[in-house]
Every structure is written in C-alpha cells, then in structure tokens.
PyMOL Python script that loads the backbone (N, CA, C, O; Angstrom):
from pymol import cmd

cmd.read_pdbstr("""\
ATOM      1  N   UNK A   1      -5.647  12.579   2.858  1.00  0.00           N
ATOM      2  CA  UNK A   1      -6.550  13.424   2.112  1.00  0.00           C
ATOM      3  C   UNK A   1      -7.294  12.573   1.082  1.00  0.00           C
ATOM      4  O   UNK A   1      -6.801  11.798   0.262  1.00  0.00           O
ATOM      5  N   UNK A   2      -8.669  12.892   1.306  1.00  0.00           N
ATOM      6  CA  UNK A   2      -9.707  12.130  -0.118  1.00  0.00           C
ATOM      7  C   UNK A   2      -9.248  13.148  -1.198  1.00  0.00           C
ATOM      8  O   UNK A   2      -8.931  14.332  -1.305  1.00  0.00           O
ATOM      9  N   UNK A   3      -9.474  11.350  -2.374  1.00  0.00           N
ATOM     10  CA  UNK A   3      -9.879  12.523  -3.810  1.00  0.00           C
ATOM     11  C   UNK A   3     -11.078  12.053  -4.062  1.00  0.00           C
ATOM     12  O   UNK A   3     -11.556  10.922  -3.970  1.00  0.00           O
ATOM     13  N   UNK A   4     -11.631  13.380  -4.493  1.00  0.00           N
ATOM     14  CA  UNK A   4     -13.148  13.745  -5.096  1.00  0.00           C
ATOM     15  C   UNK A   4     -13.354  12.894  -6.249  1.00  0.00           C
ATOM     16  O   UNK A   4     -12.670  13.338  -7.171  1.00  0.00           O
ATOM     17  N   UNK A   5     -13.981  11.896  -6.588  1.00  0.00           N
ATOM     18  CA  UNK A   5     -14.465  11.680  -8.301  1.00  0.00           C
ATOM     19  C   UNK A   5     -15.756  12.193  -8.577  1.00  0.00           C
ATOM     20  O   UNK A   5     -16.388  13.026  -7.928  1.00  0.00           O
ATOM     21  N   UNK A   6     -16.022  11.698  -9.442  1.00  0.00           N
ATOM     22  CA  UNK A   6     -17.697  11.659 -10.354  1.00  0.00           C
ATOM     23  C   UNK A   6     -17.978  10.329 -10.864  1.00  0.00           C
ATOM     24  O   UNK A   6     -17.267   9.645 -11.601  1.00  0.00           O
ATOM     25  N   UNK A   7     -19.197  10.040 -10.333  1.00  0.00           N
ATOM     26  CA  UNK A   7     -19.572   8.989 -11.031  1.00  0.00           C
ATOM     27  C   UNK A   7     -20.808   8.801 -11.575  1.00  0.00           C
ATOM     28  O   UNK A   7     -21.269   9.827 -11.073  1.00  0.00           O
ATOM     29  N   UNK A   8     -21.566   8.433 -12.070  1.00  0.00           N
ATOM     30  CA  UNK A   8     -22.815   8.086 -12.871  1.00  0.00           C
ATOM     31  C   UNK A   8     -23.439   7.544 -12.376  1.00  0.00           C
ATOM     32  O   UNK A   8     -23.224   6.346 -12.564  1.00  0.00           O
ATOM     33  N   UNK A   9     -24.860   7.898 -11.229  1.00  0.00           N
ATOM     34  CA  UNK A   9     -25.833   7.216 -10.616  1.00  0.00           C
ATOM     35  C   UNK A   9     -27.329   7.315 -11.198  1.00  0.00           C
ATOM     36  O   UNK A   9     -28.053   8.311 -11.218  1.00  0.00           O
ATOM     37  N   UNK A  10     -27.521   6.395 -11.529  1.00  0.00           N
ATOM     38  CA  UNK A  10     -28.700   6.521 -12.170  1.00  0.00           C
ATOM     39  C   UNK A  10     -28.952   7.380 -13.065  1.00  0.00           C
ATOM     40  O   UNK A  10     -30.159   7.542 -13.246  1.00  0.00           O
ATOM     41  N   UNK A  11     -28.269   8.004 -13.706  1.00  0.00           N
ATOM     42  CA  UNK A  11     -28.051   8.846 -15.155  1.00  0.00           C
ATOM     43  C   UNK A  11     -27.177  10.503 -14.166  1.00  0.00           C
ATOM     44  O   UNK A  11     -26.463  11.357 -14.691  1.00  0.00           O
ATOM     45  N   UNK A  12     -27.339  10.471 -13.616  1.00  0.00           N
ATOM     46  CA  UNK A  12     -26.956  11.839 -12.925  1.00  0.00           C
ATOM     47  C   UNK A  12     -25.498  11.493 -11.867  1.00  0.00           C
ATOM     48  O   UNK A  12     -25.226  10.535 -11.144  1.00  0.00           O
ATOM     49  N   UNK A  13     -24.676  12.940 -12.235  1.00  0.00           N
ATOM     50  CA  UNK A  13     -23.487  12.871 -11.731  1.00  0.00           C
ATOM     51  C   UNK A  13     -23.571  13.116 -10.144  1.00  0.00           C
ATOM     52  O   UNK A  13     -24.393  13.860  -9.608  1.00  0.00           O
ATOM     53  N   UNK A  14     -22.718  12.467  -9.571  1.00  0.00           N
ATOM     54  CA  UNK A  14     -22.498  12.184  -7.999  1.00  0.00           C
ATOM     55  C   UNK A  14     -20.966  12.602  -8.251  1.00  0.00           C
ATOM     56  O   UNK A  14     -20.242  12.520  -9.243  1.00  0.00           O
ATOM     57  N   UNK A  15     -20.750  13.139  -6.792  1.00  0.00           N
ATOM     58  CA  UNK A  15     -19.527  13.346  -5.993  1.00  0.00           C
ATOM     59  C   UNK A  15     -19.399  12.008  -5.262  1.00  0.00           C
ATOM     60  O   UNK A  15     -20.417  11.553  -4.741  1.00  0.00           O
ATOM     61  N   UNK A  16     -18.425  11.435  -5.186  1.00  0.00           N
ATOM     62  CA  UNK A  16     -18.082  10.795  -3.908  1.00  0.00           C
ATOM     63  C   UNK A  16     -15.962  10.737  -3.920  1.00  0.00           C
ATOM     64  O   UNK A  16     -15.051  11.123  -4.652  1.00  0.00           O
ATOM     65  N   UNK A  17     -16.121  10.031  -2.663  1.00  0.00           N
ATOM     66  CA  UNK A  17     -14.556   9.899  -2.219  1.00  0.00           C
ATOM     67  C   UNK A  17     -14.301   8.565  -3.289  1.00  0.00           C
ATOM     68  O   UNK A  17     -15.192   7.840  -3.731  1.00  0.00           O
ATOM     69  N   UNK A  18     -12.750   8.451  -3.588  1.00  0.00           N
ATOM     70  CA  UNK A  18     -12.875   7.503  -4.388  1.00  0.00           C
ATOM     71  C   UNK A  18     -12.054   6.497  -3.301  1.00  0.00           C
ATOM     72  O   UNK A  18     -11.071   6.851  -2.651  1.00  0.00           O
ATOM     73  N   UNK A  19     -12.668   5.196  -3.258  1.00  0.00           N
ATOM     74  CA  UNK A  19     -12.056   4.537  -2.555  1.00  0.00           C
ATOM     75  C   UNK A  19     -12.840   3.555  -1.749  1.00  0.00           C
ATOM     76  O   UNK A  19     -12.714   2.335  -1.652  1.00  0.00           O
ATOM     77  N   UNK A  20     -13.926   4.626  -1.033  1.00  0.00           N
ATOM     78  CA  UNK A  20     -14.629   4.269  -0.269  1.00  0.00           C
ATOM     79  C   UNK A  20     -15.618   3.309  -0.893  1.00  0.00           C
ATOM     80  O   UNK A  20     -15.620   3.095  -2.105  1.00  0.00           O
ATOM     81  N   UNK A  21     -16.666   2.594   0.159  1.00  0.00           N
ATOM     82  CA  UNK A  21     -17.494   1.407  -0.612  1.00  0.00           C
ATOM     83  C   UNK A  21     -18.766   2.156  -1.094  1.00  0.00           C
ATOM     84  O   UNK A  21     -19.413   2.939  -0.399  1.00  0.00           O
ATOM     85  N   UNK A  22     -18.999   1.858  -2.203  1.00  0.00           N
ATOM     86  CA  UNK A  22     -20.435   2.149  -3.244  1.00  0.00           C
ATOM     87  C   UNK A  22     -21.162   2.435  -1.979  1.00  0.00           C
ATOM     88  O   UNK A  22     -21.506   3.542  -1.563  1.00  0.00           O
ATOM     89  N   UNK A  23     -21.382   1.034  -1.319  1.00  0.00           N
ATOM     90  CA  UNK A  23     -22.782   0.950  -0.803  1.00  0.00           C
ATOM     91  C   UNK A  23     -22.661   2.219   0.226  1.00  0.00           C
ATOM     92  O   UNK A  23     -23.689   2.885   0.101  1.00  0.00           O
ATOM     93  N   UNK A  24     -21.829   2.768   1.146  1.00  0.00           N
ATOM     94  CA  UNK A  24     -21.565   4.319   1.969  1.00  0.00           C
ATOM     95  C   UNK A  24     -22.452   5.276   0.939  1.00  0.00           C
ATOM     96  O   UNK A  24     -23.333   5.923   1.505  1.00  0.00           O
ATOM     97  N   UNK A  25     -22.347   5.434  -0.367  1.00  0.00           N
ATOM     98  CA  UNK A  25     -23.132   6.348  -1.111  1.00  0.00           C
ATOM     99  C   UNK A  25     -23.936   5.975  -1.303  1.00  0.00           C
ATOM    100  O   UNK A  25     -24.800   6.793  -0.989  1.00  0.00           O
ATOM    101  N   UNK A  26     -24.517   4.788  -1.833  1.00  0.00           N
ATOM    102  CA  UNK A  26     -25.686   4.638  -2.315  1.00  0.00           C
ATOM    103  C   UNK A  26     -26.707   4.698  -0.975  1.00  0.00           C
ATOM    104  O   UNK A  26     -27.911   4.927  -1.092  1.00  0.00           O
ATOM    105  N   UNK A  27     -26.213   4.520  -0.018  1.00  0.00           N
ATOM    106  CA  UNK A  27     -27.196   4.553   1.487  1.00  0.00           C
ATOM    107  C   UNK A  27     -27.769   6.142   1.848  1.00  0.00           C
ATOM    108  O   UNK A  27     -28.850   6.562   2.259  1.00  0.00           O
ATOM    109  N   UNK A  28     -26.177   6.941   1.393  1.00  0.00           N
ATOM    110  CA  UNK A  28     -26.378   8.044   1.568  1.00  0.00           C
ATOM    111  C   UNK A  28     -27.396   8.913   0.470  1.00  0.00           C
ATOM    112  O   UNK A  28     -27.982   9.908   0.897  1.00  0.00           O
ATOM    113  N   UNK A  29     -27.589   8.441  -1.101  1.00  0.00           N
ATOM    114  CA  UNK A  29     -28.197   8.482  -1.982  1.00  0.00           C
ATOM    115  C   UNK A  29     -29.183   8.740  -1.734  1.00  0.00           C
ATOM    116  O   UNK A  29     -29.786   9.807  -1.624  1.00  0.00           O
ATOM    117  N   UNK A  30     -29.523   7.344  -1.580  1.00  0.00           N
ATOM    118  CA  UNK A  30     -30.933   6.579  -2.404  1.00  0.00           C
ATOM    119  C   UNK A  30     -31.398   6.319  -0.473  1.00  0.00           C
ATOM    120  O   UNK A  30     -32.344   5.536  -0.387  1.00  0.00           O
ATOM    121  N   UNK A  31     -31.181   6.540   0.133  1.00  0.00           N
ATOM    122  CA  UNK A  31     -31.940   6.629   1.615  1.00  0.00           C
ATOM    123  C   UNK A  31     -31.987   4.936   1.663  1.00  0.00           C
ATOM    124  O   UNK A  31     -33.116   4.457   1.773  1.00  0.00           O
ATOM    125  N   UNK A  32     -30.702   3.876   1.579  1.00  0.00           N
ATOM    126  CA  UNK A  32     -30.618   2.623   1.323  1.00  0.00           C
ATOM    127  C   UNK A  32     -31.668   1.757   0.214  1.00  0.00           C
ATOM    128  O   UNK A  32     -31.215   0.616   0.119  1.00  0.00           O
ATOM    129  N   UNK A  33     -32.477   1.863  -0.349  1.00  0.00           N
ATOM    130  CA  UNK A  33     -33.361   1.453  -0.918  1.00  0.00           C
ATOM    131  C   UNK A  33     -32.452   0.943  -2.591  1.00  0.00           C
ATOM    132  O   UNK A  33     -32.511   1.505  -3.685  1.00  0.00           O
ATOM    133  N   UNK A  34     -32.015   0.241  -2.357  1.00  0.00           N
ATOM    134  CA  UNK A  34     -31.282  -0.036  -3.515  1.00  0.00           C
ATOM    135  C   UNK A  34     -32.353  -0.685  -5.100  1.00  0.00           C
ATOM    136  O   UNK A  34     -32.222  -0.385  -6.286  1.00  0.00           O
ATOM    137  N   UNK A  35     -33.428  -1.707  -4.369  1.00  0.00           N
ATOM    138  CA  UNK A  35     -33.985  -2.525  -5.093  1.00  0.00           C
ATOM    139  C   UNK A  35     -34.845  -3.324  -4.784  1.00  0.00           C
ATOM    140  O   UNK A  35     -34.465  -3.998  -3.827  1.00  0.00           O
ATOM    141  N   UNK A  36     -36.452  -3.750  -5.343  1.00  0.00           N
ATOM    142  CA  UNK A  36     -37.111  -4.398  -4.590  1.00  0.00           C
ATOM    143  C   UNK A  36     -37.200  -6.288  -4.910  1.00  0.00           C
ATOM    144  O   UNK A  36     -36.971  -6.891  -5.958  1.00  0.00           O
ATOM    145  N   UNK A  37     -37.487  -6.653  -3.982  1.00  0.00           N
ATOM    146  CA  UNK A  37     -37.767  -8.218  -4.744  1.00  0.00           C
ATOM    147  C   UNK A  37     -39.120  -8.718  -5.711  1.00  0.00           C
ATOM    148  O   UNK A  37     -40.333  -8.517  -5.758  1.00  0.00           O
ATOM    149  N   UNK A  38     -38.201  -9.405  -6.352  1.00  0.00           N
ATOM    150  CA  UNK A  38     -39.690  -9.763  -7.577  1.00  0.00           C
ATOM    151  C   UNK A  38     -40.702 -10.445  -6.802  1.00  0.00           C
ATOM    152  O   UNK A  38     -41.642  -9.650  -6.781  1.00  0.00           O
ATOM    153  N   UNK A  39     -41.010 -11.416  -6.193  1.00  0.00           N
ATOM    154  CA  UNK A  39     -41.581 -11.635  -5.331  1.00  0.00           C
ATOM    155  C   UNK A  39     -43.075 -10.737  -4.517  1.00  0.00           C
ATOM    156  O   UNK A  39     -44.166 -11.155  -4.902  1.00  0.00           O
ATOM    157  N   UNK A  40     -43.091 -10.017  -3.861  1.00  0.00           N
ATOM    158  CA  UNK A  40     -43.340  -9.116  -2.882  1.00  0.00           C
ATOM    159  C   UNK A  40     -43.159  -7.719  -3.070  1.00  0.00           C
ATOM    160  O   UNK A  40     -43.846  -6.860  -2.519  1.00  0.00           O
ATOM    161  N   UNK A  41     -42.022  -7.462  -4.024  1.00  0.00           N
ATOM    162  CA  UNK A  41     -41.863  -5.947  -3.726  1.00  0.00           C
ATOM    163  C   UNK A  41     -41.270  -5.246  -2.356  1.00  0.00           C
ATOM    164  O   UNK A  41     -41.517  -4.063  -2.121  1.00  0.00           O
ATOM    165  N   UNK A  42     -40.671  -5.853  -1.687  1.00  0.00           N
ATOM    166  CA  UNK A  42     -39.623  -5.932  -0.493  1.00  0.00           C
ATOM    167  C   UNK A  42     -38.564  -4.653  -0.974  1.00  0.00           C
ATOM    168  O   UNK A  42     -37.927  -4.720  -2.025  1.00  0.00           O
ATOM    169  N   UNK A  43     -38.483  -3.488  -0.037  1.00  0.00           N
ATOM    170  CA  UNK A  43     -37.063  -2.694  -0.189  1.00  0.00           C
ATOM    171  C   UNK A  43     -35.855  -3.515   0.379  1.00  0.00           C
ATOM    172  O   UNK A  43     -35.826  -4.308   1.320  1.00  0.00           O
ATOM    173  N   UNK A  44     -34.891  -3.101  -0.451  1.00  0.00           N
ATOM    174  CA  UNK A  44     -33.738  -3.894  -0.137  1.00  0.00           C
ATOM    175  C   UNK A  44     -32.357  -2.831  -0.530  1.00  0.00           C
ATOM    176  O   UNK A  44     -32.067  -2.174  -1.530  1.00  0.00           O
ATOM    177  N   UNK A  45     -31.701  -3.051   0.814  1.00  0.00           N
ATOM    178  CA  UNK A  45     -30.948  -2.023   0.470  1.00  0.00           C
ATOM    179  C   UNK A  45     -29.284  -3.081   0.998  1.00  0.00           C
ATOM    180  O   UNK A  45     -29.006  -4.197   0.560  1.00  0.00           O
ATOM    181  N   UNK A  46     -28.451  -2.263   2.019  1.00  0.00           N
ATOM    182  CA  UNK A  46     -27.231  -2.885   2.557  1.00  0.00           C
ATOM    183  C   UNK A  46     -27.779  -3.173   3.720  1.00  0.00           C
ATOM    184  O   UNK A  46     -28.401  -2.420   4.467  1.00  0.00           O
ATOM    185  N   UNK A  47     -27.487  -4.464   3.868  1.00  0.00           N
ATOM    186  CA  UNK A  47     -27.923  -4.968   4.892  1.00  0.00           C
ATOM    187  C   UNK A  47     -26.696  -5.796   5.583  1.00  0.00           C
ATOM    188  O   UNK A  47     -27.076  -5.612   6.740  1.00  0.00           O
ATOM    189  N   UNK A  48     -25.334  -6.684   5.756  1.00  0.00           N
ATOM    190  CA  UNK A  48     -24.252  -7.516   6.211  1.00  0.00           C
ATOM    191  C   UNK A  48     -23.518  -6.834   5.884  1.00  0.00           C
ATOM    192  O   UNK A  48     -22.607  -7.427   6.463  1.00  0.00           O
ATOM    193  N   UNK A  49     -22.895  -5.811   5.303  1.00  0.00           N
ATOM    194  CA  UNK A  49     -22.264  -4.375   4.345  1.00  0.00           C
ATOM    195  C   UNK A  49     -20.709  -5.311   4.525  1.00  0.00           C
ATOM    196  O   UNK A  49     -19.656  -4.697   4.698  1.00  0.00           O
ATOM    197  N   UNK A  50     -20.741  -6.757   4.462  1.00  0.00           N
ATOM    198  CA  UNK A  50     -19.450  -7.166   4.105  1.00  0.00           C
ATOM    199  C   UNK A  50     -19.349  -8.329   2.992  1.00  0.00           C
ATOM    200  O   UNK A  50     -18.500  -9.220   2.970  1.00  0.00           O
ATOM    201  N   UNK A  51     -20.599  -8.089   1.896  1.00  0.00           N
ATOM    202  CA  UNK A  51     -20.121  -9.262   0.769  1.00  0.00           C
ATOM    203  C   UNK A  51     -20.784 -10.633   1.158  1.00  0.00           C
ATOM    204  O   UNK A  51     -20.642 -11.571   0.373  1.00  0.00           O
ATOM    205  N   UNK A  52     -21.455 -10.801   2.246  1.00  0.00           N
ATOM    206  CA  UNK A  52     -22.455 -11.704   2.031  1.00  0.00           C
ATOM    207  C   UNK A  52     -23.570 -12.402   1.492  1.00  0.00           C
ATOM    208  O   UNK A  52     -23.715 -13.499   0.953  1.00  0.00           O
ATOM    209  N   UNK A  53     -24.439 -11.301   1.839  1.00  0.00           N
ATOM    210  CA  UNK A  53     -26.000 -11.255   1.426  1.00  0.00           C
ATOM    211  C   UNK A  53     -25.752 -10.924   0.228  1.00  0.00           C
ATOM    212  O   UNK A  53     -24.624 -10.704  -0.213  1.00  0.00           O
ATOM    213  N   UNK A  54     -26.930 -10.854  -0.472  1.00  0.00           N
ATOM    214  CA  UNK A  54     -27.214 -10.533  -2.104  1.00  0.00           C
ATOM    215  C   UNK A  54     -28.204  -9.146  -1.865  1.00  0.00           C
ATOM    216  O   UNK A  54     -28.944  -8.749  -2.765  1.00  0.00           O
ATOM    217  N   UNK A  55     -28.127  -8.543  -0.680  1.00  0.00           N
ATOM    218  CA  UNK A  55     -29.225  -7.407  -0.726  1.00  0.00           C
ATOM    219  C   UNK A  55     -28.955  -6.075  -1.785  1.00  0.00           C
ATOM    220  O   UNK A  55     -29.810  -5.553  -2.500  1.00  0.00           O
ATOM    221  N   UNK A  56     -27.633  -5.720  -1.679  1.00  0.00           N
ATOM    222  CA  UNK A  56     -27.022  -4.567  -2.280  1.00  0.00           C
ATOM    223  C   UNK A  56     -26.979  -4.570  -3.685  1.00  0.00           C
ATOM    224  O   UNK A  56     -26.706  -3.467  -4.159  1.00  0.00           O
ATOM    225  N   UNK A  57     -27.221  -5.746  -4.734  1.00  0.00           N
ATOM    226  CA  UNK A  57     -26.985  -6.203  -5.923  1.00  0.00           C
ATOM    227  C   UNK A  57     -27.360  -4.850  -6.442  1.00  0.00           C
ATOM    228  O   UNK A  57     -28.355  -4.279  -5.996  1.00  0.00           O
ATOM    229  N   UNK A  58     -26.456  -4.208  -7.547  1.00  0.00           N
ATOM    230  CA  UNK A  58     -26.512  -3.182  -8.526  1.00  0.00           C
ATOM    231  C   UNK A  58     -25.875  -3.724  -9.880  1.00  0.00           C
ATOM    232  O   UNK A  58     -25.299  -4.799 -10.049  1.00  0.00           O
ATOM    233  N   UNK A  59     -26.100  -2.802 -10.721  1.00  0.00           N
ATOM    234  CA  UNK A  59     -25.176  -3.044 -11.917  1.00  0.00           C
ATOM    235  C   UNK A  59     -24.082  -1.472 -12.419  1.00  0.00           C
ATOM    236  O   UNK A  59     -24.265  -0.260 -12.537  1.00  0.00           O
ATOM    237  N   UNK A  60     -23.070  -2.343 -12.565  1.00  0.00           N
ATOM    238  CA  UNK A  60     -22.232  -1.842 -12.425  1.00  0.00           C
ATOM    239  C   UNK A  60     -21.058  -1.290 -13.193  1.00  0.00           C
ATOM    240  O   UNK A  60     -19.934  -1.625 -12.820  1.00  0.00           O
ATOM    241  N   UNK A  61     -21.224  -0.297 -14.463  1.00  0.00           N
ATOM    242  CA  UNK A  61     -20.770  -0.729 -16.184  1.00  0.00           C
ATOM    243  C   UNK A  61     -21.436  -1.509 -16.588  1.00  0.00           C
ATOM    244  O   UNK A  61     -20.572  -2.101 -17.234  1.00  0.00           O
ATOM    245  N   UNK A  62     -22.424  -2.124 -16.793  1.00  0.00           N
ATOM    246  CA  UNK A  62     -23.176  -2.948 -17.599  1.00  0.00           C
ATOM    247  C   UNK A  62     -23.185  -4.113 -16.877  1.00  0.00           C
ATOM    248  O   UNK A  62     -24.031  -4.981 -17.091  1.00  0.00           O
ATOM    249  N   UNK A  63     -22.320  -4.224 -16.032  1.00  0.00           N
ATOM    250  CA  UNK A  63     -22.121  -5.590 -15.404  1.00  0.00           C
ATOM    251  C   UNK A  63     -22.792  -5.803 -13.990  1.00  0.00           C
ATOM    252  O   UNK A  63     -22.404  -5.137 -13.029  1.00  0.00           O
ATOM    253  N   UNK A  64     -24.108  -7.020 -13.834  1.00  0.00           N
ATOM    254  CA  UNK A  64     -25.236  -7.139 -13.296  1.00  0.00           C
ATOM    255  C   UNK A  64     -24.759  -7.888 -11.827  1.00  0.00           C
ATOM    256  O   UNK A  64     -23.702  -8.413 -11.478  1.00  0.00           O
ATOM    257  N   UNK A  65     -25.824  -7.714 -11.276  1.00  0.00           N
ATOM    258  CA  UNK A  65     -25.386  -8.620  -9.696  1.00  0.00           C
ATOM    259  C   UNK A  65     -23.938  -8.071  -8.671  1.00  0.00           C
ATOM    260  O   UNK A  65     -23.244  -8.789  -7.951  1.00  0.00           O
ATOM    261  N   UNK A  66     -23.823  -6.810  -8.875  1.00  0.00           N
ATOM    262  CA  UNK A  66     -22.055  -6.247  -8.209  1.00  0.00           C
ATOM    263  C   UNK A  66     -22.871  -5.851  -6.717  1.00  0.00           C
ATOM    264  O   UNK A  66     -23.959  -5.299  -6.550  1.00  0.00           O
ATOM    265  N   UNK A  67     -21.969  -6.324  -5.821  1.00  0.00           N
ATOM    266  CA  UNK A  67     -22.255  -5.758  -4.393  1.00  0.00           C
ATOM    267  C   UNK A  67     -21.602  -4.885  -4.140  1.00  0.00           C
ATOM    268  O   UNK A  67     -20.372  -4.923  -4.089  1.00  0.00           O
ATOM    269  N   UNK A  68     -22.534  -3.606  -3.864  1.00  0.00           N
ATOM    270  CA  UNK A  68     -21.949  -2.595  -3.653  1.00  0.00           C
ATOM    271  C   UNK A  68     -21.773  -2.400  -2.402  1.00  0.00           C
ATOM    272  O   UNK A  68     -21.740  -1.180  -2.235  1.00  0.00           O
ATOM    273  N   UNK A  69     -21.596  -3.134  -1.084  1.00  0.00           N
ATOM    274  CA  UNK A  69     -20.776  -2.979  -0.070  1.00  0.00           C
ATOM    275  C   UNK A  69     -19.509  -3.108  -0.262  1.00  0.00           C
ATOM    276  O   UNK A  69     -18.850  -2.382   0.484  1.00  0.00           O
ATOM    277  N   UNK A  70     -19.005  -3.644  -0.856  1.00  0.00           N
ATOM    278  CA  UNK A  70     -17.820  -4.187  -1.307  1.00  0.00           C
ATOM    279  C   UNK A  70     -17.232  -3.458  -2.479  1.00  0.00           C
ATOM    280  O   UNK A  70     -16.053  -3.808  -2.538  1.00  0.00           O
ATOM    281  N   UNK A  71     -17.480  -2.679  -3.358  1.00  0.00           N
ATOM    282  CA  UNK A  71     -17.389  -2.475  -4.276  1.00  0.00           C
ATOM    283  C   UNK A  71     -16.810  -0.947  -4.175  1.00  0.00           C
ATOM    284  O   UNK A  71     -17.588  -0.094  -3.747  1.00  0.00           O
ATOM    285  N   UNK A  72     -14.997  -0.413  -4.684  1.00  0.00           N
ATOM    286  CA  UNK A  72     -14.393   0.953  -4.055  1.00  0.00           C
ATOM    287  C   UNK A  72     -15.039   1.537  -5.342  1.00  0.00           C
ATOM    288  O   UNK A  72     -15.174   1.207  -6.520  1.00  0.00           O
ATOM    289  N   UNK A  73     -15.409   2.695  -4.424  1.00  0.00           N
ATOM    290  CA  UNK A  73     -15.887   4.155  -6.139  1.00  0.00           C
ATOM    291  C   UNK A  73     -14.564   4.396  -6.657  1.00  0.00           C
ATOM    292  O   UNK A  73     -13.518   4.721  -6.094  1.00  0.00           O
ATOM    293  N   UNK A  74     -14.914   4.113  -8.112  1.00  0.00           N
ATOM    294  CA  UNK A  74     -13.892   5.264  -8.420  1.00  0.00           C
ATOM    295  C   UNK A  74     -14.491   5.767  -9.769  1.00  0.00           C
ATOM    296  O   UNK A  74     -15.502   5.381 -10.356  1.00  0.00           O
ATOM    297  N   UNK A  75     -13.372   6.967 -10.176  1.00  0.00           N
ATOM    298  CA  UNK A  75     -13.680   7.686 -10.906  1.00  0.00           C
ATOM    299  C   UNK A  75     -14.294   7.326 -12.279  1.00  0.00           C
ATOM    300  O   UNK A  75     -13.716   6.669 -13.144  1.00  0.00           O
ATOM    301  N   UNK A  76     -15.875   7.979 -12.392  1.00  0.00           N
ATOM    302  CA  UNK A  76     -15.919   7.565 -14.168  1.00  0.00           C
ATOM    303  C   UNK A  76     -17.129   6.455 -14.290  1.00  0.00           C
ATOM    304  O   UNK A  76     -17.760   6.272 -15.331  1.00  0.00           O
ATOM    305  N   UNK A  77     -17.401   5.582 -12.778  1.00  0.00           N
ATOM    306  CA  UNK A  77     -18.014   3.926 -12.627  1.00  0.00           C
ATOM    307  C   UNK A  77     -19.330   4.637 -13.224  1.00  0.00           C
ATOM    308  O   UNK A  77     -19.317   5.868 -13.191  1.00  0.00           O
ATOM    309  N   UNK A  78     -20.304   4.094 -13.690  1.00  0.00           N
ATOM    310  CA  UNK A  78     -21.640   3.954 -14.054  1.00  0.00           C
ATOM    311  C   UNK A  78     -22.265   2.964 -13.647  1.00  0.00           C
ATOM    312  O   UNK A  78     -22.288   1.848 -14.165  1.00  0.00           O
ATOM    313  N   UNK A  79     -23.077   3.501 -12.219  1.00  0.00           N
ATOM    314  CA  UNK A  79     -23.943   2.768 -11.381  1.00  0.00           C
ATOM    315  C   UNK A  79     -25.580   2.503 -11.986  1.00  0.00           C
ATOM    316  O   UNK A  79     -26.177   3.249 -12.761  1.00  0.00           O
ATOM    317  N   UNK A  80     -26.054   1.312 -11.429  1.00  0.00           N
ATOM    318  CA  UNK A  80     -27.641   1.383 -11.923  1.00  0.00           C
ATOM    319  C   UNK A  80     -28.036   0.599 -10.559  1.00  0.00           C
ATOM    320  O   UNK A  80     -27.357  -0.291 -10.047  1.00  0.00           O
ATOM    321  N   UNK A  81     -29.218   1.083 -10.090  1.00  0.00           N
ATOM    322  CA  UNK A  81     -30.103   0.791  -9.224  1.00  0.00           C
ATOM    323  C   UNK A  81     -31.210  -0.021  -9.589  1.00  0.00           C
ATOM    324  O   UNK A  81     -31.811   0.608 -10.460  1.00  0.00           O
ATOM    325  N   UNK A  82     -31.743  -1.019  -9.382  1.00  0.00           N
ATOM    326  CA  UNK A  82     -33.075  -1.743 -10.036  1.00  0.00           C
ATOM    327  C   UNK A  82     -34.224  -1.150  -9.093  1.00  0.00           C
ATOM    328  O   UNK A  82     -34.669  -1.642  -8.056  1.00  0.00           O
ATOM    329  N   UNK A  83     -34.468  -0.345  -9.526  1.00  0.00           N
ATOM    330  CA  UNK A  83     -35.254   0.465  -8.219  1.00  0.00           C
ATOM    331  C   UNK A  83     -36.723   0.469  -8.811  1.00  0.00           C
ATOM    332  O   UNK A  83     -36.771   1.054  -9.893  1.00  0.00           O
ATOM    333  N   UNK A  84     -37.939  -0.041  -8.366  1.00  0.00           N
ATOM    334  CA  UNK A  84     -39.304   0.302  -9.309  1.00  0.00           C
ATOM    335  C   UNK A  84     -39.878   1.110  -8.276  1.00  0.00           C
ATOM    336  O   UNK A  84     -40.969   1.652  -8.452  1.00  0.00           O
TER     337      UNK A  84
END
""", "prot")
cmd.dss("prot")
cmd.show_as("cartoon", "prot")
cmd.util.cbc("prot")
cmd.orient("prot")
C-alpha cells in the first residue's frame, strides 16, 4: 500500500506517492517540461530517467542542480522548476 504525501511544486500543493521518483510527477505535472536551456531556449525535461544526464535538474529545498529522476518524494519536499 502507497502513502499519500504533499509536497510543494512550484508554490502549490501536490499529492504524490511517497517514495516514488520526483521525476514520475513532475512528467505527470508539468507535461515533462522541467526547464529550458540558456542557450536556445530548448525544453528539457527527463530524458535517461536513471541519474545520468543533467536534463531533469530542479531545486530542491533550496538546494540547486537535484535530479529528479532519482530523487524519492517525500513528505513536506519543496520543489522548484526553472521553467521560463
């Protein structure tokens, strides 16, 4: 059996399972679009969804660059998207 948390996405409360990887919600979210590149302006979302790539980069409690493929929800986390 899942437990339910709450967490803080982009200022607004989310349901998710706690356990499971960020990036499963944030795909389900944000329609994968996590963040664009400075560069170009490129969407970038989960792309290797095992801790490789740097596509998924969020911040995460204050704390910058977290891959959220990798990364279990749990209760309480305060997510940020670099999303323009």
């Amino acid at each position: 059996m899942s437990t339910l948390v709450t967490i803080d996405l982009d200022g607004r409360a989310v349901e998710a399972e706690a356990g499971r990887p960020l990036g499963a919600l944030l795909h389900r979210e944000l329609n994968a679009v996590l963040r664009h590149t400075a560069k170009d302006g490129a969407p970038r979302g989960v792309f290797c969804g095992m801790g490789v790539c740097f596509d998924c980069l969020v911040r995460v409690d204050g704390r910058e660059g977290v891959r959220a493929c990798v990364t279990p929800i749990r209760a309480g986390m305060r997510v940020e998207t670099v999303r323009s």
